[in-house]
C-alpha positions in Angstrom: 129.2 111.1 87.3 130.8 111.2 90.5 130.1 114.0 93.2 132.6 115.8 95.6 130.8 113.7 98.6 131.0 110.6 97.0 127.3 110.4 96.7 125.4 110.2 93.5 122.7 112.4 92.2 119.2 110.2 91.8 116.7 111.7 89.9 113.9 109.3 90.6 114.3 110.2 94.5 110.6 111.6 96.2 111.8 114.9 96.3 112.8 115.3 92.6 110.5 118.0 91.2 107.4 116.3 89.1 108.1 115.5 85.5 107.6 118.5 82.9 106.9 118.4 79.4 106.3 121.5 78.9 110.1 122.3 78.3 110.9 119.4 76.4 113.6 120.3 73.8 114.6 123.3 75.4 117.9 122.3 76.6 118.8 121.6 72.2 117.3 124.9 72.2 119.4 126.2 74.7 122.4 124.8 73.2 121.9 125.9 70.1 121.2 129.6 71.1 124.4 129.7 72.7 126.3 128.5 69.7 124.7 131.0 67.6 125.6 133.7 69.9 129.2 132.5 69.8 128.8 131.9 65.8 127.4 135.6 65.8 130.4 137.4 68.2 133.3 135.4 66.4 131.4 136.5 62.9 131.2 133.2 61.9 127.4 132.8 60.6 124.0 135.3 61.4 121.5 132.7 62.2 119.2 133.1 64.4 115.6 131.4 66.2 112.4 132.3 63.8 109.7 133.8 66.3 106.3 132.2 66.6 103.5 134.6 64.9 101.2 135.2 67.2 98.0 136.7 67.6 97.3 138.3 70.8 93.9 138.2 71.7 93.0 139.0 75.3 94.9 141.0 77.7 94.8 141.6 80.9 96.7 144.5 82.9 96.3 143.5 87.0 99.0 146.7 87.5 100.0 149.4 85.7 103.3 147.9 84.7 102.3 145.1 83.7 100.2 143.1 81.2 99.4 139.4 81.3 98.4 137.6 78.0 95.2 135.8 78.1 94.1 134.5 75.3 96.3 134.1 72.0 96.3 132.2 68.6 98.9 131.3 66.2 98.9 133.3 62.8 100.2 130.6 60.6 101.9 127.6 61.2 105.5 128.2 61.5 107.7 127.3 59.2 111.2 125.6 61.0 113.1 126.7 64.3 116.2 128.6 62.8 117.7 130.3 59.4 120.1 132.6 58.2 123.5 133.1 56.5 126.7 131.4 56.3 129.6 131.9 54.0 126.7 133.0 51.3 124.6 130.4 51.4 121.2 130.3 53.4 120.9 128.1 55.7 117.5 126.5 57.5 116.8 123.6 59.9 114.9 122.2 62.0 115.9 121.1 65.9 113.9 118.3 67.7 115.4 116.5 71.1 113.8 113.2 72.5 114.4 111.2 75.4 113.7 107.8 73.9 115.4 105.9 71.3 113.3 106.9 68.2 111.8 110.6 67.0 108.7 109.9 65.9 107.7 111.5 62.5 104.3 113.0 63.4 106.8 115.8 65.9 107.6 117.1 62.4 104.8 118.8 60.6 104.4 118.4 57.0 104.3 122.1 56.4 107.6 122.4 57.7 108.7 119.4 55.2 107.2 121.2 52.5 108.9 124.5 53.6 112.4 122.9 53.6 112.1 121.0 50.1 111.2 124.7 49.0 114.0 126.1 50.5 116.4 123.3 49.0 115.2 123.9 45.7 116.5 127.3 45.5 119.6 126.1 47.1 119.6 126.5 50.4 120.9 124.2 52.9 118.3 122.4 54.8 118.3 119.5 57.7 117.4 118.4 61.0 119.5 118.6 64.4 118.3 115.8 66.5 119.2 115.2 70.2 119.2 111.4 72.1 119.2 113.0 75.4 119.3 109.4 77.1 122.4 108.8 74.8 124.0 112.6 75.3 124.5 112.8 71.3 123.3 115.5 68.5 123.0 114.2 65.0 122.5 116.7 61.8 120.5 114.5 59.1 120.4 115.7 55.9 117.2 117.3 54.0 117.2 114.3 51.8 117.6 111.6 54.6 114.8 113.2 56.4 112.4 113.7 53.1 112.9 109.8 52.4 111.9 108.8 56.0 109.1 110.9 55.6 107.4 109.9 52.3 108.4 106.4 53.0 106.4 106.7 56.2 103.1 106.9 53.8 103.9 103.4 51.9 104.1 101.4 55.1 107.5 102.2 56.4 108.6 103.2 60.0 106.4 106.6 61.4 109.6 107.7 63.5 113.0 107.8 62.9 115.2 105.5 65.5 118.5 106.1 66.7 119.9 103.6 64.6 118.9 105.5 61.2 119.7 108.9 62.2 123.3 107.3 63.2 123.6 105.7 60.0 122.6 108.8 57.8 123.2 111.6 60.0 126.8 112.9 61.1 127.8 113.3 65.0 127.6 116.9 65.9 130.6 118.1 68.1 129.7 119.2 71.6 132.4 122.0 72.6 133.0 124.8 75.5 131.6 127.9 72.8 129.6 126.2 70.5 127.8 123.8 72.4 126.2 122.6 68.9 129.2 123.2 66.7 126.7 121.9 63.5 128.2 124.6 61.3 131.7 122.1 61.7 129.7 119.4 60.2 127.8 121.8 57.4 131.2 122.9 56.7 132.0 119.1 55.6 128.8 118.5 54.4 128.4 121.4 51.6 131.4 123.2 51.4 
């Protein structure tokens, strides 16, 4: 990328802030809020980010205003990151990012597998967005891509998916100005 002075921008430099993982993902996330707000305004598709359940166990109120969580447990296991509705048809996926040149299997839970072979069974349309961020590309894979990558994980085949495989049976997602992660553009090709 080149910079108005001429200089590049180093990351590795010993003033670069300390590597976090705790926000790993979030930029797909990001991305993929801001589509659906655009999907949303332009009444394109209602989808939206399922919430966490939560169980809220300790709090603590240091001022009257406000209230700081201490302690907390999940409810359930959740099931995948978003659903909702386009053109009829329900719609539910899952979105995982990594910075490496594979996404290993165990970052998907096999609740969540078992949800989305549930949800494909009664019709709706499942799969998984999944974001090289080394490689600056978005892939949707297919429910039934990503089921045979699992079981075949469990009869000695590969525990993660590489970027090869998800290029070979996923479909480029589109990167644009409003819908950052224009997937609906590839679900429209996909199903309808």
């Amino acid at each position: 990328m080149k910079y108005p002075n001429g200089m590049k921008k180093t990351f590795n430099s010993p003033s670069a802030e300390p590597t976090s993982y705790g926000n790993r993902g979030m930029t797909l996330e990001k991305d993929i809020n801001q589509t659906n707000e655009y999907y949303l305004e332009s009444n394109q598709a209602v989808i939206h980010k399922k919430p966490t359940p939560v169980q809220i166990v300790t709090v603590d109120y240091p001022k009257r205003s406000a209230a700081v969580i201490r302690e907390a447990y999940f409810k359930q296991p959740s099931t995948t990151d978003y659903n909702g509705i386009y053109k009829g048809k329900y719609i539910d996926f899952e979105a995982k990012e990594t910075k490496g040149s594979s996404l290993p299997l165990s970052n998907i839970h096999e609740h969540q597998i078992e949800h989305m072979r549930a949800v494909q069974e009664h019709g709706g349309i499942c799969f998984l967005l999944v974001r090289f961020s080394s490689k600056e590309e978005t892939f949707l894979l297919p429910a039934n891509d990503l089921f045979s990558a699992w079981d075949r994980q469990f009869h000695g085949g590969r525990k993660s998916l590489s970027y090869d495989h998800v290029n070979r049976f996923g479909h480029p997602v589109p990167f644009r100005f409003h819908a950052r992660v224009d997937y609906l553009s590839v679900v429209n090709k996909l199903y309808f």
